[in-house]
GUMAR-657380 format. One line per field, with one value per residue: chain; x negated, y negated, z of N, C-alpha, C in turn; residue number from 0. Coordinates in Angstrom, 3 decimals, always signed. Each point is the difference from the previous one (the first is absolute). Example, Ala and Ser with C-alpha at 12.3 -4.5 7.8 and 13.67 -1.06 7.14 Angstrom:
BEGIN
ch	c(A; A)
n.east	c(-13.190; +0.350)
n.north	c(+5.690; -1.050)
n.up	c(+7.800; -0.720)
ca.east	c(+0.890; -0.820)
ca.north	c(-1.190; -1.190)
ca.up	c(+0.000; +0.060)
c.east	c(-0.900; +0.770)
c.north	c(-1.200; -1.090)
c.up	c(+0.000; +0.730)
i	c(0; 1)
This chain:
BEGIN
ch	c(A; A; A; A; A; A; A; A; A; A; A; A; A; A; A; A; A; A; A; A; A; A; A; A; A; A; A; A; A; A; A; A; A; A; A; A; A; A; A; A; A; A; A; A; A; A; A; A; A; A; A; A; A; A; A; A; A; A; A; A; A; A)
n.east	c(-112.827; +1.228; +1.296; +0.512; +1.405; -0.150; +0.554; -0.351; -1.388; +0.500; +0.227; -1.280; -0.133; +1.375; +0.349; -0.232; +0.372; +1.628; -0.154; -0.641; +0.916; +0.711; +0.228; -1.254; +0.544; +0.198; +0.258; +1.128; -0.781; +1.238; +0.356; -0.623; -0.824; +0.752; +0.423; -0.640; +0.606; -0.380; -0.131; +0.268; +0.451; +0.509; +0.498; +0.137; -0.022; +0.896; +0.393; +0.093; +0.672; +0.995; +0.315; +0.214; +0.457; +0.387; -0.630; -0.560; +0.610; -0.390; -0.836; +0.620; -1.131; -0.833)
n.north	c(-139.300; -0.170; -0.885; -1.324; -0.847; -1.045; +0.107; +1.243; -0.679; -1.349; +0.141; +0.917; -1.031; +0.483; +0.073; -1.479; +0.533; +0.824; -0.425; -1.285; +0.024; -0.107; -1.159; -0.772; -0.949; +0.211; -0.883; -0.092; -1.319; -0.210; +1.009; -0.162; +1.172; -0.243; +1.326; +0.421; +1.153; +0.799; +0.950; -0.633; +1.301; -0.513; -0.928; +0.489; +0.563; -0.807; -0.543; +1.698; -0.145; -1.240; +0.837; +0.881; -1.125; -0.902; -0.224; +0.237; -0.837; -1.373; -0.267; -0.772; -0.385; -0.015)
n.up	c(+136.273; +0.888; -1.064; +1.125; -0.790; +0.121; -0.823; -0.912; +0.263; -0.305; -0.820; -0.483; +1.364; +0.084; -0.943; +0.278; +1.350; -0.997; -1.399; +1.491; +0.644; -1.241; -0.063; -0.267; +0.293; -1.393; +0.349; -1.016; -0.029; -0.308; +0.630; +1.184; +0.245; +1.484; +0.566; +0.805; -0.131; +1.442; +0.200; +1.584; -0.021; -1.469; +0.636; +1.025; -0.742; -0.444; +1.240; +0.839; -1.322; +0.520; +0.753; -0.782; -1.102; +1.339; -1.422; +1.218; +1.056; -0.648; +0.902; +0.352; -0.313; +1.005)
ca.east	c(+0.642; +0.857; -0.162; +1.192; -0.031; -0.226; +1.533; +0.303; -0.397; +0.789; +1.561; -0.264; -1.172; -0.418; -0.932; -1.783; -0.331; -0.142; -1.250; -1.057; -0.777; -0.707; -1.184; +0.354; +0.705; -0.576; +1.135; -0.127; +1.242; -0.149; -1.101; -1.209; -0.416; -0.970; -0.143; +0.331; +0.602; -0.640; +0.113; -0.963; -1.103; -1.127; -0.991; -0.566; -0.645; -0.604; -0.636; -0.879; -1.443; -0.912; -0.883; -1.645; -0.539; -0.482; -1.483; -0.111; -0.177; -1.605; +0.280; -0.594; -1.092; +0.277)
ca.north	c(-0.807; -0.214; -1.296; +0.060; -1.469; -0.630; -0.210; +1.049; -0.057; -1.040; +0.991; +1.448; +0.279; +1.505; +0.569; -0.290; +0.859; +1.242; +0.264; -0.328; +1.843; +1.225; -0.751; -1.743; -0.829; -1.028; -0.723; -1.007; -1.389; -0.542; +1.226; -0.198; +0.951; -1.000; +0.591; +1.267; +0.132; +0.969; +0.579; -0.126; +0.661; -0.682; -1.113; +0.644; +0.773; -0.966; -0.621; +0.734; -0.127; -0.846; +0.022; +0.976; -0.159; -1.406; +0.142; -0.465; -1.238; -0.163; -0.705; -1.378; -0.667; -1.654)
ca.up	c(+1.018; -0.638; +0.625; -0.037; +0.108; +1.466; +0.205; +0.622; +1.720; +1.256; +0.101; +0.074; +0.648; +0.473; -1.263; -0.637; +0.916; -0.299; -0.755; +0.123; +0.790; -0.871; -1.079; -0.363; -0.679; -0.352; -0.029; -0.734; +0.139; -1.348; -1.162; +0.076; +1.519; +0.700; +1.029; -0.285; +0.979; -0.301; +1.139; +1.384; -0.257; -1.058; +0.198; +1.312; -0.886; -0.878; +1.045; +0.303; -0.761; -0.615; +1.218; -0.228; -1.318; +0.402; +0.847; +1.231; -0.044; +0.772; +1.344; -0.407; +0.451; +0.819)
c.east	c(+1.252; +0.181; +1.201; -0.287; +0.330; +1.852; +0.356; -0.466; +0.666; +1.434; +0.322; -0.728; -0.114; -0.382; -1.144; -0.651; -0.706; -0.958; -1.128; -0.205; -0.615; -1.605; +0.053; +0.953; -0.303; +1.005; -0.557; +0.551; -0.910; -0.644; -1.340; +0.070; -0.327; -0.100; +0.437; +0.580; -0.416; +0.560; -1.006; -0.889; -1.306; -0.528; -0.723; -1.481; -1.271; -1.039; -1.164; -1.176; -0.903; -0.644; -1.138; -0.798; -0.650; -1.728; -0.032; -0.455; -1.159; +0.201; -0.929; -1.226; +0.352; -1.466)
c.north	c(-0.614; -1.561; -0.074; -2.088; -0.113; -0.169; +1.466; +0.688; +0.116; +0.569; +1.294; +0.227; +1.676; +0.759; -0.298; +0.706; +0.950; -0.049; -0.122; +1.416; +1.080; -0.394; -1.481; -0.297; -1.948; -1.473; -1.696; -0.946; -0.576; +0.924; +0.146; +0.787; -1.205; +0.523; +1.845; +0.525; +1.558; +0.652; +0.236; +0.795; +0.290; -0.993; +0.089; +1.193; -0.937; -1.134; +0.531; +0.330; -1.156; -0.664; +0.577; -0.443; -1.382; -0.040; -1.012; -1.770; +0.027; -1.074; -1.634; -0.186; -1.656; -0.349)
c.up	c(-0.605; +0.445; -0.396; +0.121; +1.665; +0.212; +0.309; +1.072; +1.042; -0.167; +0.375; +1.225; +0.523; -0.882; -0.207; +1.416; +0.118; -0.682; -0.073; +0.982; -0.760; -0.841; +0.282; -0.975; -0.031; -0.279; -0.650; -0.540; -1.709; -1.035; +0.270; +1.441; +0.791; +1.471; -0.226; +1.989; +0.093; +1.466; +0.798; -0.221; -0.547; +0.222; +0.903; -0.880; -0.744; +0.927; +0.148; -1.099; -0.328; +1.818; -0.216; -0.401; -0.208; +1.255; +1.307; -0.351; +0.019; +0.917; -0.578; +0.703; +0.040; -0.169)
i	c(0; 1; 2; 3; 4; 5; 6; 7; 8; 9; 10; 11; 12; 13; 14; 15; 16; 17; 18; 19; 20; 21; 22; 23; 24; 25; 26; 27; 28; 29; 30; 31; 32; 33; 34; 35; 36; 37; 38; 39; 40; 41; 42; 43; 44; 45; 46; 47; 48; 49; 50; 51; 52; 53; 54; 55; 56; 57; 58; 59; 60; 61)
């Protein structure tokens, strides 16, 4: 995953775009990852599994 500072973010936003379409990107303030930026698609991917993967509520007793 590639990472880019939060200044070349905010300056590069069409680039940090472009590159989150191909792969995550990882973006960072003070040297430290604090959001990653990914393409709809993937997260939409990523949702759908953790829909699968979340065992059914249990219903409260009164």
């Amino acid at each position: 995953m590639q990472t880019l500072s939060a200044k070349d973010a905010k300056y590069g936003f069409g680039r940090l775009i472009d590159l989150a379409r191909a792969d995550p990107v990882a973006v960072a303030k003070h040297g430290r990852p604090v959001v990653v930026v990914m393409a709809i698609e993937e997260y939409q991917r990523l949702k759908a599994l953790d829909a699968c993967e979340k065992p059914p509520a249990k219903e409260e007793q009164g």
